[in-house]
Steps between C-alpha positions, in 0.01 A plus 500: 500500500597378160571696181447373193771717353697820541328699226509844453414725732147558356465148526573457848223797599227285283625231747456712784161618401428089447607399826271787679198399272573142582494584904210706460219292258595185710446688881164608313434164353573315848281751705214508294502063481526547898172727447319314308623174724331662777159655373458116346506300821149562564374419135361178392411365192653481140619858546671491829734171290570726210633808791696235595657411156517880421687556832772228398529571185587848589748411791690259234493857255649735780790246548595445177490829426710570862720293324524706145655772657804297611647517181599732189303336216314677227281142472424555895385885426237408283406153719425790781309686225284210384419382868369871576262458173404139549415607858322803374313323220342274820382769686343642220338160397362473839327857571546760150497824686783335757741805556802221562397383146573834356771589697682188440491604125600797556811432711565233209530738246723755764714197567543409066595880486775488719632167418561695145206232367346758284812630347336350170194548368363692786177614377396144375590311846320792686181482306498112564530522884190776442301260306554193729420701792179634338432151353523320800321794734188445258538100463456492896182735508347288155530170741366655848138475547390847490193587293708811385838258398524685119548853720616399818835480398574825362544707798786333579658545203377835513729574781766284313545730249439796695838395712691429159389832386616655761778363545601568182478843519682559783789251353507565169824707486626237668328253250590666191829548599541117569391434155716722348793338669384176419458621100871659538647154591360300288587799188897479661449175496374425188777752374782285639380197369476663150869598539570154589393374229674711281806473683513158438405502133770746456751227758425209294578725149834591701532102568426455150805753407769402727384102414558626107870702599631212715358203335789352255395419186445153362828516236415128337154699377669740320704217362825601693789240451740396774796665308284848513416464813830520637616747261194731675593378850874643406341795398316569827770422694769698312348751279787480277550607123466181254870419427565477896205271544598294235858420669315502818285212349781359342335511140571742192372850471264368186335250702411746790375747221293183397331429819412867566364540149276178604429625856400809342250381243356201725401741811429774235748801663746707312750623729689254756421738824133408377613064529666617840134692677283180349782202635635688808256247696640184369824533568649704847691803435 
């Protein structure tokens, strides 16, 4: 068999659950096509052609559905899910009261639930299988021929909601519990995503900082001449008193007094350790 992943270990039992659910709808599917085969050899007519369309269509079904359970896929889960729905909308279509119509529907909606398809907005998908069930029980009774059509549907979905009902009741811990989950994980996750995004706001301030402390100033703005520059390069490098930076430079006390007095007023500081934090990143230490 092939995998379509490693996943997690709660992956890998959905995958387990999807290979059995594969096995089994497509044994069904193949038996009841060899059925119907059978009980249509001895019709004629128009209807006998359609059995015969019917029965391929669901042999071609079973297989490809056979085939779903081959692999891990998400996309194949809900293939197997729309196949059992399609196949149940037909048997509804073609008698309204059909108990493989209903069940169908109902082991659609068992199969969504465990394929973690109603993990959002539970109560809305839930209410839509209900109404297209309903919908289409009623649609099939409107188009029979029964004098009775605008009634004769209702017992079946009667019993419909008699077997939601119940089951209900008897799963609604089970139910409620499930939703709570579900409202839990999307809250965490909601939560984390919050944090996210204030993590990174706060990151991208941070950037912002260390881009500000590390960045090295642009000296020819501030109107910097060469001369000062290298008197404040000195200074970074040597952190010496005036007079020994000025024979270090090789130029008179006066002058260096001149180009700090400048440096001074042009990058608007008083004190030299001040020239030092604001030019450390223009010249290496």
């Amino acid at each position: 068999m092939v995998h379509g992943g490693s996943g997690t270990l709660a992956n890998e039992r959905i995958y387990i659950v999807q290979r059995k659910l594969s096995y089994a709808i497509s044994a069904t599917g193949l038996f009841v096509a060899l059925i119907n085969f059978i009980t249509s050899i001895p019709r004629l007519g128009n209807k006998g052609a359609f059995l015969q369309q019917a029965v391929i269509v669901l042999i071609v079904l079973s297989l490809i559905v056979f085939i779903s359970g081959l692999f891990n896929n998400n996309v194949l889960r809900t293939f197997q899910v729309l196949v059992v729905v399609f196949t149940g909308i037909l048997s509804i279509l073609d008698d309204y009261d059909s108990i493989y119509g209903l069940g169908l529907f109902l082991i659609s909606a068992f199969m969504s639930f465990k394929y973690g398809f109603f993990k959002d907005y539970l109560k809305a998908k839930v209410s839509s299988i209900i109404l297209l069930t309903f919908a289409l029980v009623e649609y099939s009774a409107q188009v029979g021929k029964s004098a009775d059509k605008w009634v004769i549907g209702i017992d079946a979905i009667a019993y419909l909601s008699l077997f939601i009902f119940v089951t209900y009741i008897i799963y609604s811990d089970e139910i409620k519990a499930y939703i709570l989950k579900t409202q839990s994980s999307r809250e965490r996750l909601k939560k984390i995503e919050n944090q996210k995004e204030i993590l990174a706001k706060k990151m991208s301030l941070l950037d912002a900082q260390v881009q500000a402390l590390t960045a090295p100033i642009d000296l020819d703005s501030y109107g910097i001449t060469e001369p000062e520059k290298k008197t404040i390069e000195t200074l970074i490098m040597y952190r010496e008193t005036e007079a020994e930076l000025a024979k270090r430079l090789g130029i008179s006390f006066h002058t260096v007094k001149s180009h700090f007095r400048h440096i001074r007023d042009k990058l608007g500081v008083d004190r030299r350790e001040e020239i030092i934090d604001m030019c450390r990143n223009n010249f290496r230490e």
